[in-house]
Backbone as CSV, one residue per row, in Angstrom:
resi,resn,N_x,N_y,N_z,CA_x,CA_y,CA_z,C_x,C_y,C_z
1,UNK,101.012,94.576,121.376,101.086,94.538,119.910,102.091,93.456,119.507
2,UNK,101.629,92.586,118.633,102.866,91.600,118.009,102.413,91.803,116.887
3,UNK,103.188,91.753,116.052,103.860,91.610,114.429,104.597,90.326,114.243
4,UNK,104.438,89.693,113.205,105.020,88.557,112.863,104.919,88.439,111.323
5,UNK,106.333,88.799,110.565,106.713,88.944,109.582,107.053,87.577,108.770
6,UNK,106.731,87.375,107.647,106.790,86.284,106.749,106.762,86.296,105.428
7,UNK,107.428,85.166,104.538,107.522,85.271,103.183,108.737,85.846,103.010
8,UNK,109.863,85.853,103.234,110.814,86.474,102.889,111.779,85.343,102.442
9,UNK,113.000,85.719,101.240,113.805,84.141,100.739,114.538,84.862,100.123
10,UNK,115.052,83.720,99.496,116.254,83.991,97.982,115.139,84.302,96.792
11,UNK,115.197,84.891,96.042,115.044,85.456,95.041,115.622,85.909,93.568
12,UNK,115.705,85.362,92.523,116.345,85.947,91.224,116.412,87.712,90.752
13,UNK,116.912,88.176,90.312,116.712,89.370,90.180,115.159,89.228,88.965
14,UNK,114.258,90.114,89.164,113.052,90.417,88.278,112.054,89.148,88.982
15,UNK,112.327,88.808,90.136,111.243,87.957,90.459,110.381,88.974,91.481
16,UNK,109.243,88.030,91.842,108.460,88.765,92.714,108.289,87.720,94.100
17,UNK,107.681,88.195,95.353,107.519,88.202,96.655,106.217,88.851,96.880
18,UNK,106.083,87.732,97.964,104.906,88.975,98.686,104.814,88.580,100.343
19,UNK,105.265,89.706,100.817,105.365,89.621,101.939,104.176,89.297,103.044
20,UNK,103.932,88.762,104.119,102.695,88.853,104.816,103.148,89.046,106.475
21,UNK,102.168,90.004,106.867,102.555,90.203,108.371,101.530,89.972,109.164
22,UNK,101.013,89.147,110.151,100.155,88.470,111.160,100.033,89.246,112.734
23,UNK,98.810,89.884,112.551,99.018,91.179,113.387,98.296,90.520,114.748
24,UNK,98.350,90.632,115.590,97.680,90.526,117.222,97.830,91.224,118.339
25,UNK,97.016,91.363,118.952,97.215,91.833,120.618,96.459,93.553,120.448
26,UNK,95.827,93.544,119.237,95.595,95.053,119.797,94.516,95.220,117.865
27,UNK,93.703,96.302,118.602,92.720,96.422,117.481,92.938,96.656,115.934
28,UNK,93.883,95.818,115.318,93.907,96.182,114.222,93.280,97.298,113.160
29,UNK,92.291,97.313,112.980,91.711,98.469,112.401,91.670,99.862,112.433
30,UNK,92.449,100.125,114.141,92.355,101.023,114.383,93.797,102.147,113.810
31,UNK,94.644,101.187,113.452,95.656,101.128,113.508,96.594,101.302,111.582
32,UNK,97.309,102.711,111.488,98.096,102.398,109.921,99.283,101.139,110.031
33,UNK,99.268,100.565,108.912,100.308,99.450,109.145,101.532,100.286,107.662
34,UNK,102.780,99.807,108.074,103.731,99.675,106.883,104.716,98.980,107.064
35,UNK,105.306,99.046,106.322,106.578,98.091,106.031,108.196,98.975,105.740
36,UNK,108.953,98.781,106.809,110.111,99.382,106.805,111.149,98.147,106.443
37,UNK,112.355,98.670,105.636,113.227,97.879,105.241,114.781,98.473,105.848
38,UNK,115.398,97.524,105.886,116.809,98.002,106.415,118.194,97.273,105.548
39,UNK,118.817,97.683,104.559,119.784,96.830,103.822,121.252,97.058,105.002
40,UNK,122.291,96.076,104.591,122.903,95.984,105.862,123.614,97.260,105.369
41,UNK,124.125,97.976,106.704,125.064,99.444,106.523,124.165,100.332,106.011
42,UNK,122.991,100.297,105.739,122.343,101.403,105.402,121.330,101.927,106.699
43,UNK,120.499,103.115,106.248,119.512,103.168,107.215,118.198,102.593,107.091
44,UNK,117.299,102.822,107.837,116.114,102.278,108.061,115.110,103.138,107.152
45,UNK,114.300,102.435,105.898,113.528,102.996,104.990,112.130,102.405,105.114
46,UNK,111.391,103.935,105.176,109.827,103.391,105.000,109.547,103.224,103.388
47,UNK,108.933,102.212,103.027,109.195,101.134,102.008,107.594,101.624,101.475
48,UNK,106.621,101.582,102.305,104.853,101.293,102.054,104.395,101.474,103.365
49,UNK,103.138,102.517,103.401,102.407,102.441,104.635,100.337,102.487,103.891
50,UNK,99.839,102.012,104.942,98.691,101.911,104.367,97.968,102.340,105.519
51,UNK,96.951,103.113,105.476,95.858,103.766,106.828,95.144,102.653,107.147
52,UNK,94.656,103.135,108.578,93.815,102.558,108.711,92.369,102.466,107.655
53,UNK,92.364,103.390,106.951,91.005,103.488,106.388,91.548,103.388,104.632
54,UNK,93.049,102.959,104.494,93.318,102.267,103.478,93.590,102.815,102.312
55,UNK,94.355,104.117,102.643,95.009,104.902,102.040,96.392,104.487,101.944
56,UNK,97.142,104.454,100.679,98.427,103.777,100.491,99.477,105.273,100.258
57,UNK,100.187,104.784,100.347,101.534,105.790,99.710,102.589,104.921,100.086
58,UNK,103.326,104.666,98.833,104.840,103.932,98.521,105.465,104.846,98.030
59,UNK,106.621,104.370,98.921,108.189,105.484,97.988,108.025,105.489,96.785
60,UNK,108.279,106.960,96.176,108.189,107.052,95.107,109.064,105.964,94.024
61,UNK,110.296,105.868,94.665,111.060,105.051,93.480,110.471,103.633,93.711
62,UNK,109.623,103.050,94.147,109.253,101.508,94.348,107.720,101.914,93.644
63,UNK,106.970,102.744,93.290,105.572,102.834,93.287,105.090,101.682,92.119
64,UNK,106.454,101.732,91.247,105.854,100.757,90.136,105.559,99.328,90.185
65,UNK,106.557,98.990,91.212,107.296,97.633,91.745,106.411,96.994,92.800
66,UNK,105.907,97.842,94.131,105.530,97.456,95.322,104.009,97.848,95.756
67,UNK,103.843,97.194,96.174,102.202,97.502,96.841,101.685,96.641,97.661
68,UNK,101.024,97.825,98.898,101.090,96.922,100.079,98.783,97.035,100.277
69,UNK,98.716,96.229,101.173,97.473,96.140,101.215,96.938,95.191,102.399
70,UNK,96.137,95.486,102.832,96.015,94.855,104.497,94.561,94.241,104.210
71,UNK,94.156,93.492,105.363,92.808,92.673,105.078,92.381,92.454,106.956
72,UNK,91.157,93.378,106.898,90.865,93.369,108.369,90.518,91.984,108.923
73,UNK,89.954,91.166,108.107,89.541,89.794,108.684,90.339,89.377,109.237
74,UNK,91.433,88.775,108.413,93.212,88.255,108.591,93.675,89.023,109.664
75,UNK,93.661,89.998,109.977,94.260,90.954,110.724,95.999,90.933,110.129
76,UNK,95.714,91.010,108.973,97.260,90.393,107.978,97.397,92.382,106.921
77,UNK,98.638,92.563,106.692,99.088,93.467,105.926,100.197,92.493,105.260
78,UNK,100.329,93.105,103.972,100.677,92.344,102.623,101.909,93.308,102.269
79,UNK,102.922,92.904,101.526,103.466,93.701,100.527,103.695,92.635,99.514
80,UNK,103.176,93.446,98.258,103.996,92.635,96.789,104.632,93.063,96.395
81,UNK,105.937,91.843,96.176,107.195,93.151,95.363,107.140,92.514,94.147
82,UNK,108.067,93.113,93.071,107.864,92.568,91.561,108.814,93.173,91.110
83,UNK,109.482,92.432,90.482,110.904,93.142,89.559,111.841,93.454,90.567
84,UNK,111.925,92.913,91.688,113.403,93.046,92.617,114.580,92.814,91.938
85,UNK,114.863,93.726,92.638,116.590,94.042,91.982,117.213,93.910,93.332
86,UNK,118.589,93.820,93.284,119.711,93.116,94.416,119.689,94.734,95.232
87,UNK,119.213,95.865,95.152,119.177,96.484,95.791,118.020,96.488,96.786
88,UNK,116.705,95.694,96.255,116.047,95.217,97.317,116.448,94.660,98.439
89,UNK,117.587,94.045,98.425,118.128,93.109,99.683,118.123,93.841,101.112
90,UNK,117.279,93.290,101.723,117.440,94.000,103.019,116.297,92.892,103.818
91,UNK,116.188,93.455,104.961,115.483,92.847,106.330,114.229,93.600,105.847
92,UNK,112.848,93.034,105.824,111.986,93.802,106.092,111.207,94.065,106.795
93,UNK,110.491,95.218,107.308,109.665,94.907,109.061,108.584,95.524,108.631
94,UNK,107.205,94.854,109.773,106.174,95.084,109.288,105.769,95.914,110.620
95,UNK,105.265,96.927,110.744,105.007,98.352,111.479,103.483,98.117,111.964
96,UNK,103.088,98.588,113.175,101.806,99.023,113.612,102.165,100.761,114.286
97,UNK,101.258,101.582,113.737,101.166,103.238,113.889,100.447,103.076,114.616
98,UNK,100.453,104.133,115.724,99.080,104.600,116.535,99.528,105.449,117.650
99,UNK,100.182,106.612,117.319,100.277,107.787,118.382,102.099,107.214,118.630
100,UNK,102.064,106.072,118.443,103.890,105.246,118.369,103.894,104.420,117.533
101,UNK,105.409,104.189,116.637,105.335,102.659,116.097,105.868,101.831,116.575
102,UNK,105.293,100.717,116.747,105.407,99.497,117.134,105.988,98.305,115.937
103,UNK,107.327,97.552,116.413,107.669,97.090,115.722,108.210,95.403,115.401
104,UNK,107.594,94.243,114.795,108.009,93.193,114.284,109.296,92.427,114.386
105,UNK,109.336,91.183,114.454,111.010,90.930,113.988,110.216,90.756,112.299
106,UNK,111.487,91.079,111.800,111.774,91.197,110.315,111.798,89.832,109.523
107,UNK,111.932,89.956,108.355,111.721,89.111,107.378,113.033,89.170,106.408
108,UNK,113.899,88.403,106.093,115.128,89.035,105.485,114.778,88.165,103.678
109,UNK,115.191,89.293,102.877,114.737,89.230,101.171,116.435,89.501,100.982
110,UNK,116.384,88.400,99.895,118.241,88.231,99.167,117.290,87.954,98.033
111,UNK,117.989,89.607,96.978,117.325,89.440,96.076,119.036,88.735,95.250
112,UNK,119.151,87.432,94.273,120.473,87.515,93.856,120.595,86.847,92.885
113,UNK,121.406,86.337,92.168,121.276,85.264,91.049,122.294,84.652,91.381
């Protein structure tokens, strides 16, 4: 399994991002993808996960803000963020599920002015 996380930068506060993760080595489809975030000193937060068959659920406090969405062709999973705030700031990692998760190097988002 490789993950390869991208799109991540400086950012204004109320701007938007959209993350993209480049999936290989193993059957995508078969597989839920999400996106875990880590701000520094904090813990590790599941952010967005999406099924294989493309069922979403985002943390409740991001539901307005974030949404993630995968594309079997690409073998690519997405997150859009919108209206980041400096508490967005963190590393973000893009996840493959399947009986274990399997995990990405990260993407680091400075949300700041």
């Amino acid at each position: 399994v490789q993950l390869q996380a991208y799109g991540g930068g400086l950012v204004q506060p109320g701007g938007s991002l959209r993350l993209s993760c480049a999936a290989s080595g193993f059957t995508f489809d078969n597989y839920d993808m999400s996106w875990v975030r880590q701000a520094p000193g904090k813990e590790r937060e599941l952010v967005a996960r999406i099924s294989a068959s493309g069922s979403v659920s985002i943390l409740d406090s991001m539901k307005d803000r974030f949404d993630i969405s995968r594309d079997g062709v690409k073998n690519a999973v997405f997150l859009q963020m919108s209206s980041l705030k400096p508490e967005d700031t963190a590393v973000y990692y893009c996840t493959a599920i399947w009986l274990k998760m399997y995990w990405g190097q990260g993407t680091q988002v400075t949300v700041s002015s």
